[in-house]
N, C-alpha and C positions, 0 to 999 in steps of 0.2 A: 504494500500500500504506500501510496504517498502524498505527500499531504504540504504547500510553501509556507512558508512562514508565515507570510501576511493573509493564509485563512485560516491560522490556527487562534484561535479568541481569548483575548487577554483577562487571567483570571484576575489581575492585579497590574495594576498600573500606575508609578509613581513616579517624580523627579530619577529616585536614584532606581529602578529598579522597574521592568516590565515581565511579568512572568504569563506565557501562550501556554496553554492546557488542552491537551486532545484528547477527548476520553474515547475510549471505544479505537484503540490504535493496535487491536493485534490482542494474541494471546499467548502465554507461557508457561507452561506446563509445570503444575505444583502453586502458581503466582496469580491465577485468572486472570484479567483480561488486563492489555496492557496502555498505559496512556505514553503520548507524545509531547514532552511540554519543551519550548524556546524561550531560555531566559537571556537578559539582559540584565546585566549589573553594572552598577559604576565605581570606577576603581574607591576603595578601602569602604565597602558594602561589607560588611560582617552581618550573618544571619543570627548569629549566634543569640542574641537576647530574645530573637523571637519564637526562639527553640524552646524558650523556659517553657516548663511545664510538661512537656512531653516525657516518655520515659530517661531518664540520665538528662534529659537536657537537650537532647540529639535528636534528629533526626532517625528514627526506626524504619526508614523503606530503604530498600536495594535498589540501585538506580545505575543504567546503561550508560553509555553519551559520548560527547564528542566536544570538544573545545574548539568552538569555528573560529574565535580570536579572543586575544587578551592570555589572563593567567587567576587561576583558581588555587588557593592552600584550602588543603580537605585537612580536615583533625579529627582522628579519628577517638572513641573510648578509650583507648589505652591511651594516648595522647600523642601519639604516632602521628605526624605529616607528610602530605606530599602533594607536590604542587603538579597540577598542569598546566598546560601552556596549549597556545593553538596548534589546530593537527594534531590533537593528543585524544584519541579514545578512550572510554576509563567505567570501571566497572568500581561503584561504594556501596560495599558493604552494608548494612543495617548498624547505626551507632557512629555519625560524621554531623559536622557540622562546617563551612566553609565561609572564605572571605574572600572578596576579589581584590588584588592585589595590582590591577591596571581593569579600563574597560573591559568588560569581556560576555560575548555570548557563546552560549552553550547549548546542547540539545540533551534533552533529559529521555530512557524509556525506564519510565517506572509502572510498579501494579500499580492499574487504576485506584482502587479501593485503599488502598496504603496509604497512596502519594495525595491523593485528593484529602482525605482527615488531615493530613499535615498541612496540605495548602490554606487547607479552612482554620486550622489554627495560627498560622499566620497570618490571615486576612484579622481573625479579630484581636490578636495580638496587637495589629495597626490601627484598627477602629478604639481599640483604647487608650495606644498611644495619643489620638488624634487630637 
């Protein structure tokens, strides 16, 4: 399946930060059905507070992807790092949390059903910031 960027619908969209959510993008065996999402970050974006609350604080979905440009530091629960850069495919684990360390978009496949309760926990993580 394929699917441009500019019809994938933004679940979130801010100054520093646009995140595209595809739901219904494939399936994965063990994982149900799989979504397609296209972020955009701006350089020193930390998600990290908006992680509070979730289990450890992190991010809990396993996520595919691609670094179409810029540079991403992933931190993982053990406190383990590692940066991507553009051109860089990358598979995280359940238990990351990340920060953009220059502009940078990426292309995410995560389970629907995972990645979507996190996205929703960051949307009102922002509506309370607001």
């Amino acid at each position: 399946m394929k699917v441009a960027k500019e019809d994938i619908p933004a679940r979130i969209d801010t100054p520093a930060a646009i995140a595209r959510h595809q739901p219904d993008f494939g399936d994965a065996t063990d994982y149900g059905t799989i979504a397609t999402e296209y972020f955009t970050l701006t350089e020193g974006t930390d998600i990290s507070t908006l992680l509070e609350g979730l289990e450890n604080d992190l991010c809990q979905c396993p996520h595919w992807g691609y670094v179409v440009s810029g540079e991403l530091t992933v931190t993982y629960t053990d406190g383990s790092e590692e940066v991507d850069r553009g051109g860089d495919m990358f598979y995280w684990p359940p238990g990351h949390t990340l920060r953009a360390g220059e502009d940078t978009d990426f292309v995410l496949f995560s389970p629907q059903h995972e990645h979507g309760e996190v996205i929703a926990h960051i949307r009102n993580k922002m509506e309370e910031s607001a």
